[in-house]
VODO-575497 format. One record per atom (N, C-alpha, C): y, x, z; residue in three letters. Coordinates in steps of 0.001 Angstrom, whole numbers, plus 500000, padded with zeros to 6 digits. Each point is the difference from the previous one (the first is absolute). Layout:
BEGIN
YXZALA ...
***
This chain:
BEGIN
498814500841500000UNK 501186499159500000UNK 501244500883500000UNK 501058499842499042UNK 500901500613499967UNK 501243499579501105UNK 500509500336501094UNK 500590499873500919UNK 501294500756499692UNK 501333499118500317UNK 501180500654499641UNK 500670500511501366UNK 500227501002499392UNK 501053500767501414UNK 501091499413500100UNK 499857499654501259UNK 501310500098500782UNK 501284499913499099UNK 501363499524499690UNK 500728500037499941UNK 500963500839501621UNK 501029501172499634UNK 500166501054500937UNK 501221499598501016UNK 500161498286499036UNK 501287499369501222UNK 499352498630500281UNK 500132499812501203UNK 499972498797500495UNK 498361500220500769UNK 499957498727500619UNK 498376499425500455UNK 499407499558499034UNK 498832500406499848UNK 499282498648498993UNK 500223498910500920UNK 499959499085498873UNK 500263498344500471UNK 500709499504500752UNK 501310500644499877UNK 500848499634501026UNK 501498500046498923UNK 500765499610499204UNK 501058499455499264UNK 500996501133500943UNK 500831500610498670UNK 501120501140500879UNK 500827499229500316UNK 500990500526501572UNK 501236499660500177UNK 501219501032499601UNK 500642499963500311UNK 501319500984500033UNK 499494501836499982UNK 499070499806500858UNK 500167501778500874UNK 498901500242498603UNK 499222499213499227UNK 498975500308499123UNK 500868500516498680UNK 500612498669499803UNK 501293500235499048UNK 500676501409499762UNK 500776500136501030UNK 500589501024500127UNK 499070501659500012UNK 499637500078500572UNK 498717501217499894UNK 499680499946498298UNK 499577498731499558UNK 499388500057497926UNK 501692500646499358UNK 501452499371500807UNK 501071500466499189UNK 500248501031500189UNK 499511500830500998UNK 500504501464500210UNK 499258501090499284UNK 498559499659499610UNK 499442500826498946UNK 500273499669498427UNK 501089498987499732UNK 499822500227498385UNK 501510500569499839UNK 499896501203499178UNK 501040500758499873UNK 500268500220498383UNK 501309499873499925UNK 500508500001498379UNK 499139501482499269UNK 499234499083498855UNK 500129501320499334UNK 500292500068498396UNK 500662499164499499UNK 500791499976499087UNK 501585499259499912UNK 501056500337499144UNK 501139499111500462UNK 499951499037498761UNK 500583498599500888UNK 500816499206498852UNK 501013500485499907UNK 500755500493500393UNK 501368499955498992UNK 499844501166499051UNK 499072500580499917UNK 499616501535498926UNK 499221499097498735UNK 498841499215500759UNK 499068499320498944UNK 500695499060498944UNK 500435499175501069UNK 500435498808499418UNK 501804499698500207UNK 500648500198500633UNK 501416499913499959UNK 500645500541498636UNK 499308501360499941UNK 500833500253499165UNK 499736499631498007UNK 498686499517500536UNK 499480499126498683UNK 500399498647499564UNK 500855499085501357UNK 500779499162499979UNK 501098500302499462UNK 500868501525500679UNK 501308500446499494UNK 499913499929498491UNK 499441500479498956UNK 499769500565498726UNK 500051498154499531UNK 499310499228500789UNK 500115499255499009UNK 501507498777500261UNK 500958500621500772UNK 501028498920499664UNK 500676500332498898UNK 499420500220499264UNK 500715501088498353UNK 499602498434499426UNK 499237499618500298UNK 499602498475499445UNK 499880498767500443UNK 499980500067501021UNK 499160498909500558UNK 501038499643501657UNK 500216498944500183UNK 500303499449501358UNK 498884500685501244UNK 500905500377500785UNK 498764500558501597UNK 500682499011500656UNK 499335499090500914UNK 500473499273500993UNK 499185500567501259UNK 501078500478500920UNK 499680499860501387UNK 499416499327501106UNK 498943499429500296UNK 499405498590499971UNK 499749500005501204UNK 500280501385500946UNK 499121499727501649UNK 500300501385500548UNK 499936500374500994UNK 499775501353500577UNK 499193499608501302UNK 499044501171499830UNK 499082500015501024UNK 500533501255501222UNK 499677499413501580UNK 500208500922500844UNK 499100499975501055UNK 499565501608499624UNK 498757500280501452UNK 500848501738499770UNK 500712499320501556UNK 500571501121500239UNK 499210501162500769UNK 500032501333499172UNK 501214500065499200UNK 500459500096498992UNK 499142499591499159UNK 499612499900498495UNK 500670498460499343UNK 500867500236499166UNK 500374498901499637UNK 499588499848498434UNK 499554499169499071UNK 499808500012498699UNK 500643498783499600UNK 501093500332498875UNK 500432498959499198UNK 499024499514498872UNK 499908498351500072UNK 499072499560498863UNK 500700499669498771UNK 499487499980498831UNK 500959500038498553UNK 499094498805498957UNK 500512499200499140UNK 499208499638499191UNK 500741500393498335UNK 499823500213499271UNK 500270500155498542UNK 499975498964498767UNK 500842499257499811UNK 500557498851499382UNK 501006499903498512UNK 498613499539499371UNK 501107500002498528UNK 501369499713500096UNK 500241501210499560UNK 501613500023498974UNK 500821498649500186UNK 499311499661498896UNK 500837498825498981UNK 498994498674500291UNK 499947499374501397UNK 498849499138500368UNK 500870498481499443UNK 498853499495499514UNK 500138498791499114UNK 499515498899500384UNK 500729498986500622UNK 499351499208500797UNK 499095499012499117UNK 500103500404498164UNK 499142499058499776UNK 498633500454499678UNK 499702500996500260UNK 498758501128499974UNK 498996500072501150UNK 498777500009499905UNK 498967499835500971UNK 499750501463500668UNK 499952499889501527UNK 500324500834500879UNK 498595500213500381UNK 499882501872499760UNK 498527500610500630UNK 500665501047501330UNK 499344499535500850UNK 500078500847501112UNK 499111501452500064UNK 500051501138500748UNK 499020500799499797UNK 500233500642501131UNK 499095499918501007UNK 500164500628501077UNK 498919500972500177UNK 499862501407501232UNK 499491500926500062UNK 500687500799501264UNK 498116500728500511UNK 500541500449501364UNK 500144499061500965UNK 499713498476499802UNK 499541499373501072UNK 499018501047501265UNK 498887500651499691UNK 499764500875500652UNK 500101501473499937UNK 500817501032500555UNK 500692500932499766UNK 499392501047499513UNK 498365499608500734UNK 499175501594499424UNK 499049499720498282UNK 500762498744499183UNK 499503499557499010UNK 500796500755499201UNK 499840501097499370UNK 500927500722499567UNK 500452499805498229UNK 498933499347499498UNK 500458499567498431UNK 500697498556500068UNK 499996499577501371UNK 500527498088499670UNK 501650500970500217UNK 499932500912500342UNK 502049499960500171UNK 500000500797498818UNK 499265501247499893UNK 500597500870498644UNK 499742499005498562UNK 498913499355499980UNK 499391499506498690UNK 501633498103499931UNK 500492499931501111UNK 500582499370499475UNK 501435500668499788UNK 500466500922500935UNK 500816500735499164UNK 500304500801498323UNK 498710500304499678UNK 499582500741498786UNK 500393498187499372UNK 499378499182500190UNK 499936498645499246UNK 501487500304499341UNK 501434499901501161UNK 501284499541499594UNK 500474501705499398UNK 499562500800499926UNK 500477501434499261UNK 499309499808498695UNK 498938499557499947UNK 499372500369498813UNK 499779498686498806UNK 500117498800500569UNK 499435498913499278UNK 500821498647500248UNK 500788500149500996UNK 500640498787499938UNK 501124499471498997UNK 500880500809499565UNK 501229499975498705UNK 499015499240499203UNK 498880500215499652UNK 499372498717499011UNK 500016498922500199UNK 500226499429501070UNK 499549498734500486UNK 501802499046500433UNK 501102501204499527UNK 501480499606500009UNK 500206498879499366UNK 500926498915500413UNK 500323498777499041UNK 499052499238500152UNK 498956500252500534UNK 498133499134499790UNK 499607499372501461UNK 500101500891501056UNK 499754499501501351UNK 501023500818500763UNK 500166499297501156UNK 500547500373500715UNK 499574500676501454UNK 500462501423499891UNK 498506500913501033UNK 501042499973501492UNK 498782499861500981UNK 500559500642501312UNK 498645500534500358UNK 500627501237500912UNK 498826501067499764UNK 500046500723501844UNK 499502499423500773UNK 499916500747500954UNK 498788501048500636UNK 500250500856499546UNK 499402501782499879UNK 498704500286501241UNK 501120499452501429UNK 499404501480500844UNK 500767498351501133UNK 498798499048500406UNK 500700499443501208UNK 499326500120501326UNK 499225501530500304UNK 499918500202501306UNK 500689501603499871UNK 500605500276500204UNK 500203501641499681UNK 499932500667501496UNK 500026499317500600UNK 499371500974501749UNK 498516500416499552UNK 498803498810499718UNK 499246500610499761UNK 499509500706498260UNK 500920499577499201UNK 499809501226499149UNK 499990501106500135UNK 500798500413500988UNK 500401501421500478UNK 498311500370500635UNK 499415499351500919UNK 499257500168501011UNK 498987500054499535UNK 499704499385498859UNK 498911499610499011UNK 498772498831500855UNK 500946499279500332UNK 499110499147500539UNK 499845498255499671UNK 499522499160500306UNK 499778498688499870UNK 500964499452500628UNK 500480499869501512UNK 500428499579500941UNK 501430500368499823UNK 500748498950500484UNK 501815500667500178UNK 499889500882501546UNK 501388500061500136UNK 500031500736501224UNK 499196499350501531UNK 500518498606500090UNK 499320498935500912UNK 498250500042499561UNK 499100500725499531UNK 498735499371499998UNK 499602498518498945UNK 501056500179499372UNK 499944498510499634UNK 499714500710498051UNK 498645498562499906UNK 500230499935498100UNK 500947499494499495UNK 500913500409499270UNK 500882499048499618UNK 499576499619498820UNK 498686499846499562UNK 499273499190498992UNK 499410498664500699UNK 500076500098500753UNK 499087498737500836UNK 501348499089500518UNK 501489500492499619UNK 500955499702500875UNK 500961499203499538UNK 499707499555498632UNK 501179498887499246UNK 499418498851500468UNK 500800499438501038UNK 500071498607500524UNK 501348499919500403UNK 500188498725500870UNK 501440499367500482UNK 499920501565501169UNK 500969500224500541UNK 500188500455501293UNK 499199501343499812UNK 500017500998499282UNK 499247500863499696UNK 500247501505500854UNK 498458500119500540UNK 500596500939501659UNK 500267501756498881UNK 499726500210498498UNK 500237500841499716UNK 501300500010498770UNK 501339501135500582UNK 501006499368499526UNK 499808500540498412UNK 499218500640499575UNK 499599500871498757UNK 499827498296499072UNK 499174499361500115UNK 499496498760499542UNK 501298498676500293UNK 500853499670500845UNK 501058499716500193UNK 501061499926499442UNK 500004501422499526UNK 500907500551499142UNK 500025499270498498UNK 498697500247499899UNK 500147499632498548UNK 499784498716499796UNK 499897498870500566UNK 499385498501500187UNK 501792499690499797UNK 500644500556500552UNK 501584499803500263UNK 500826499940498499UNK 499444501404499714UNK 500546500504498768UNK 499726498863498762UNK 498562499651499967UNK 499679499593499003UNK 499858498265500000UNK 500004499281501138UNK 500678498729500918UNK 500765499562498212UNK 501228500024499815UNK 500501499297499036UNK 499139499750499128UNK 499399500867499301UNK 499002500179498703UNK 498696499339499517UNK 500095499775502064UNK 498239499801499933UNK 499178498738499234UNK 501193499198499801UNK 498883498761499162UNK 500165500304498241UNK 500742501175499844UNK 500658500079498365UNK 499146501106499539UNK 499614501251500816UNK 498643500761499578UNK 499262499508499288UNK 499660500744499205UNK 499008499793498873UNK 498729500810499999UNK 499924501113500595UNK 499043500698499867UNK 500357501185500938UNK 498961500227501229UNK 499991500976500947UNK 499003500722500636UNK 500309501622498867UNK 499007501096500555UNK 499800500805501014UNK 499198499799501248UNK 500010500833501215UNK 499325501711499732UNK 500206500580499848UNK 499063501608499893UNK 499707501086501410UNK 498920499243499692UNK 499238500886500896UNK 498686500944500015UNK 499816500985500781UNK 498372500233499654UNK 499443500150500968UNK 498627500376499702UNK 498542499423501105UNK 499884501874500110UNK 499471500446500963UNK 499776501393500389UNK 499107500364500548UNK 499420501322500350UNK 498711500033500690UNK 500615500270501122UNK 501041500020500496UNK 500639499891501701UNK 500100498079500348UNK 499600499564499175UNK 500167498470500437UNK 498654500379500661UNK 498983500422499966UNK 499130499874500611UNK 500017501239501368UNK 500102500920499146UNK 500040501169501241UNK 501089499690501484UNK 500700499182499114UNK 501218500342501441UNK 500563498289499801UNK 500856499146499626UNK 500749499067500124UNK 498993498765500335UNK 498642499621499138UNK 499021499026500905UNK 499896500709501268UNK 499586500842500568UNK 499372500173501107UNK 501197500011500969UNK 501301500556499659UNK 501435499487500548UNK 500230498686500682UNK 499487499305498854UNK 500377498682500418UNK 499157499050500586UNK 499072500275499890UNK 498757499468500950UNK 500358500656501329UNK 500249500825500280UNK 500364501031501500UNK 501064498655500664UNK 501484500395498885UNK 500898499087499950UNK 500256498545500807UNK 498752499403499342UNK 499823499024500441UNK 499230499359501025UNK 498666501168499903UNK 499008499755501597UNK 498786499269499407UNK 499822500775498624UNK 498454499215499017UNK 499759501056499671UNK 498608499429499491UNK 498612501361499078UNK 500551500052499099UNK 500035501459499395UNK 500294500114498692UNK 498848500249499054UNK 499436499132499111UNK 499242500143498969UNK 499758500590499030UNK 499539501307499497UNK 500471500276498929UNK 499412499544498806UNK 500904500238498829UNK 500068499395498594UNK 500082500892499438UNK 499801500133498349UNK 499638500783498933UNK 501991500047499325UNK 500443500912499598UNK 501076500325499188UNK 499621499959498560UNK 500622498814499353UNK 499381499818498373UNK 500956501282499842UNK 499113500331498365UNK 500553501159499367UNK 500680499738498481UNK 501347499648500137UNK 500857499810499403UNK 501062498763499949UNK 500910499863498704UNK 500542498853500385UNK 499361498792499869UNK 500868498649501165UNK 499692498875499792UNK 501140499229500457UNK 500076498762500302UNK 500917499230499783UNK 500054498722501075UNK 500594499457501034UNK 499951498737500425UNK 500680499049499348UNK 499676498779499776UNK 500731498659499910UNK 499707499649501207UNK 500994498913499317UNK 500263498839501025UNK 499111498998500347UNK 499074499832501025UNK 498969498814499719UNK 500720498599500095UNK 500689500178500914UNK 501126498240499573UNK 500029499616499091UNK 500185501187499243UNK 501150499460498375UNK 499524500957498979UNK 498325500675499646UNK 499328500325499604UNK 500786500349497826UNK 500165501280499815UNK 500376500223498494UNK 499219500803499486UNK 498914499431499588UNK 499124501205499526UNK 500086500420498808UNK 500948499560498869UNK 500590500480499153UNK 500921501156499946UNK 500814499830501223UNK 500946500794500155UNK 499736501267500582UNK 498794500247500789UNK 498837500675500787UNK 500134500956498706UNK 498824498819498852UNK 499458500864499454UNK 500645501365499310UNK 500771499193499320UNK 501285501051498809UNK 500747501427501210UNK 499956499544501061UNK 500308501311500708UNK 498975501086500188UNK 498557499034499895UNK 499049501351500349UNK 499890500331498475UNK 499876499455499343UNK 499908500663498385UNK 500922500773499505UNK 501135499851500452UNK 501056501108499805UNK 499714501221500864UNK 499631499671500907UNK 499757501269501108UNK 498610501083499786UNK 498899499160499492UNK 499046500395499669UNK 500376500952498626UNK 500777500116499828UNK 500587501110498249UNK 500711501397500760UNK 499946499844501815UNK 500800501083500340UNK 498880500665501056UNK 499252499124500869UNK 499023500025501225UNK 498888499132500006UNK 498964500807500681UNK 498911498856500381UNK 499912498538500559UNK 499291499135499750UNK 500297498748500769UNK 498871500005500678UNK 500327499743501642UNK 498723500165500912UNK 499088498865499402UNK 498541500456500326UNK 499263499131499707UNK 499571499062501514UNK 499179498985499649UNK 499475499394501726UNK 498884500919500712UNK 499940499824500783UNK 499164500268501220UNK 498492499377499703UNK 498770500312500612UNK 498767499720499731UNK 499701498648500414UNK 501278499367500759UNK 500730498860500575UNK 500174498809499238UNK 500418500807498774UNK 501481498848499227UNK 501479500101500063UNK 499866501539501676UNK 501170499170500028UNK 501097501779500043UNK 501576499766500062UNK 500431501004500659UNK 500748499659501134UNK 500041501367501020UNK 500411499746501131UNK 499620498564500889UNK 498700499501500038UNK 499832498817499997UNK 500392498968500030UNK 500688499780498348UNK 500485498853499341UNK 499146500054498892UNK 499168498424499657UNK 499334499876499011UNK 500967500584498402UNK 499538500473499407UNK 500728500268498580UNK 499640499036498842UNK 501302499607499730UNK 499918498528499262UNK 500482500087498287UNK 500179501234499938UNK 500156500997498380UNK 499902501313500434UNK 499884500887499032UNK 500093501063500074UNK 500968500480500485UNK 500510500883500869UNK 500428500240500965UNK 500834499182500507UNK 499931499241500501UNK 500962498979500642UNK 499345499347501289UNK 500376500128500959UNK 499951498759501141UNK 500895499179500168UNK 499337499079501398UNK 501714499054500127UNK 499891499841501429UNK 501341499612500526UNK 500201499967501583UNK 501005499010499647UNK 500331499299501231UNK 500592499119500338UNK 501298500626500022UNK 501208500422499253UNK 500854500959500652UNK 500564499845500463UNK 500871498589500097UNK 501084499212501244UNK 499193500237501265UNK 498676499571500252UNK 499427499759501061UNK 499507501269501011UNK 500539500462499282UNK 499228502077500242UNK 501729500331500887UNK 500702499648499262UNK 501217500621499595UNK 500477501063499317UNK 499287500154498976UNK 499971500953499300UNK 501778500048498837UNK 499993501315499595UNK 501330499976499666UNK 500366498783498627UNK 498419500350499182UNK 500339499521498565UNK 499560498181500380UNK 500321499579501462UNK 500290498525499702UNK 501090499534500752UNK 501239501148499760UNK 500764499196500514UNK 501473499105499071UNK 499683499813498489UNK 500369499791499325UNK 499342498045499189UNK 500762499271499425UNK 499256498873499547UNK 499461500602498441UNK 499652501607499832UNK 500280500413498735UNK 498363499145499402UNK 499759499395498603UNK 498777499591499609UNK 499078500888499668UNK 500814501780499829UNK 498853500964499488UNK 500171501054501560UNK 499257500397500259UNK 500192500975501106UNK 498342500703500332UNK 500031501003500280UNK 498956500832500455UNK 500810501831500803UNK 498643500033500353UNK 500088501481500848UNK 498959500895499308UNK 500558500872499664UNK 499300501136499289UNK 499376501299501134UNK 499013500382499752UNK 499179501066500698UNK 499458500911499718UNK 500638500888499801UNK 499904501248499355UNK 499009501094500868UNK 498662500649499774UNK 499718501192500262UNK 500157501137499807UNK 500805500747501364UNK 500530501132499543UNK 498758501081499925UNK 499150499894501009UNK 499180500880500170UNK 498740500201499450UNK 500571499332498876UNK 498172500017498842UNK 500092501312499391UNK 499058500398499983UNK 499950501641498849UNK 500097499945498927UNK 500041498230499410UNK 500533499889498478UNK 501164499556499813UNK 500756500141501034UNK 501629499895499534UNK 500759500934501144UNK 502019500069499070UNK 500834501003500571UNK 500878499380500698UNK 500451500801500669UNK 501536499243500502UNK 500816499430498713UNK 499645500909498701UNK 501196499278499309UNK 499623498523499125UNK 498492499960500128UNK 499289498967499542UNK 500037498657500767UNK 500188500310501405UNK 500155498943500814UNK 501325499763499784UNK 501156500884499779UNK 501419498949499683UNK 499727499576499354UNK 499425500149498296UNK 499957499566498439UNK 499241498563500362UNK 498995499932501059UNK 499448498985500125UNK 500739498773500677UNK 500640500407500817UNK 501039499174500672UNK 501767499448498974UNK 500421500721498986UNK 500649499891499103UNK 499275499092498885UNK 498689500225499976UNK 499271499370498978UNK 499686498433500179UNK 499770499716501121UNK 500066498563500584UNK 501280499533499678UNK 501026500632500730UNK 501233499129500071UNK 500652499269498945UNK 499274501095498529UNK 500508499854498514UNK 499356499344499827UNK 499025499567500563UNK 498675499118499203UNK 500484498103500528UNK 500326500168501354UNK 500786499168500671UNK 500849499212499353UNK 501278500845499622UNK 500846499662499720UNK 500149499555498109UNK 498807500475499578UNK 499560499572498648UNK 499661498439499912UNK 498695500235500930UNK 499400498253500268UNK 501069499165500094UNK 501259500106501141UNK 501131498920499935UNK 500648500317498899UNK 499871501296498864UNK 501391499274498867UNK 498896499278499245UNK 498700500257499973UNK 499409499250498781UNK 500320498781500514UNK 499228499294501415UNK 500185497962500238UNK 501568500417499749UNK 500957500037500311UNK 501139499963499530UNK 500504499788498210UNK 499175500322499310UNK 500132499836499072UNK 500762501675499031UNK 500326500609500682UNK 500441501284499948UNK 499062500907499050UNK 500597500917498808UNK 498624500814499580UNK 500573500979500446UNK 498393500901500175UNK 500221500908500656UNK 500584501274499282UNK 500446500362501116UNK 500818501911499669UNK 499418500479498698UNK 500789500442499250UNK 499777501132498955UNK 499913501017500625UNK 
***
């Protein structure tokens, strides 16, 4: 029987308080910067594009300003794609692969949709390379009313006007072999439960929405993606991460009900992308291309129902 060790904070079976908390915040220490990574990849792009200031985060003594990136010349009669990334900080292609998106590929999509693009919305733990904000808290699990993480807050605020006029909203994220080594067994500690372990599919895949289920819109993203990266296959299961797989790479979760980021919009197309960084058949620069490759694929599907042809 395979028996899991110990998690090195807390009691088993006993849910952390404060003194647990604090002890997990004093060992994660910056080891990359946002404002080197990503600030100044924001700077470069007000050559084009609107930066809106949308939040500042403070865990003193670290303060991080949050930014989103907003067409130019926004047209209120044009259908609005959101693109967010870095919901979790140590997901390192959901912030670069959507940055690369607005440097490299978005000017195509000018006059056609109207982009808001938020990059990097935990940057405490981007720095830290971790799941958790500074508080212990997912701020993937955290878009609801009254939201105890202000990372997720932030942007519910920001994007509040928009939210029933969205058209289409890409979350980027990826799946890692530290989801298993370190952030499940975290959070089982966390909480004062067994942690189970599970298999890490090997490559990309995709959530929908099971509410509001688009398996059209699914598909054309993994087929675009599949021309750059692998698409995980299922488990001996059926399933990944144990969610039955209901196309080729695709699952579905409830995402309002999760609170997951990509349902906090009335958008009709929406999914979360999951990128493997740590497969031996792909690069860091393959996992941006893969995360750029969705968003285009995304934002294709809404000009076609739109009636729109696509980009030359």
């Amino acid at each position: 029987m395979n028996i899991a060790r110990p998690y090195p904070i807390g009691t088993p079976g006993v849910p952390w308080g404060e003194r647990e908390r604090a002890e997990w915040r004093s060992q994660q220490k910056p080891q990359r910067s946002y404002a080197a990574d990503v600030l100044t990849v924001i700077e470069r792009l007000r050559a084009g594009y609107d930066v809106i200031e949308y939040g500042q985060l403070d865990y003193t003594p670290d303060r991080y300003p949050l930014f989103a990136i907003r067409s130019r010349n926004w047209d209120e009669a044009l259908p609005i794609v959101l693109v967010t990334g870095g919901v979790h900080g140590y997901e390192t292609s959901g912030v670069h692969g959507a940055l690369q998106f607005v440097e490299t590929a978005a000017e195509r999509y000018a006059g056609r949709v109207n982009l808001l693009v938020a990059p990097c919305i935990s940057p405490w733990a981007y720095e830290r390379i971790h799941r958790w904000n500074a508080d212990a808290i997912d701020p993937n699990r955290s878009f609801r009313a009254d939201s105890a993480a202000e990372e997720s807050a932030a942007l519910m605020r920001l994007i509040a006007p928009l939210r029933e006029r969205i058209c289409a909203h890409v979350d980027l994220h990826e799946t890692t072999d530290s989801d298993e080594s370190e952030f499940r067994p975290a959070l089982a500690a966390r909480d004062g439960k067994d942690h189970t372990a599970d298999e890490i599919p090997d490559g990309f895949y995709l959530v929908d929405d099971s509410e509001h289920p688009q398996p059209e819109f699914q598909q054309a993203i993994i087929s675009a993606v599949a021309m750059v990266t692998h698409i995980a296959p299922a488990d001996h299961k059926g399933e990944i991460i144990g969610s039955p797989v209901v196309a080729p790479g695709v699952i579905r979760y409830p995402l309002r009900q999760l609170g997951l980021c990509a349902g906090i919009t009335e958008a009709p197309y929406k999914t979360t992308t999951e990128v493997y960084p740590d497969s031996a058949r792909a690069t860091p620069a393959q996992c941006n291309a893969a995360q750029v490759a969705a968003v285009c694929a995304a934002i294709e599907f809404v000009l076609a129902q739109s009636g729109q042809a696509q980009a030359e």
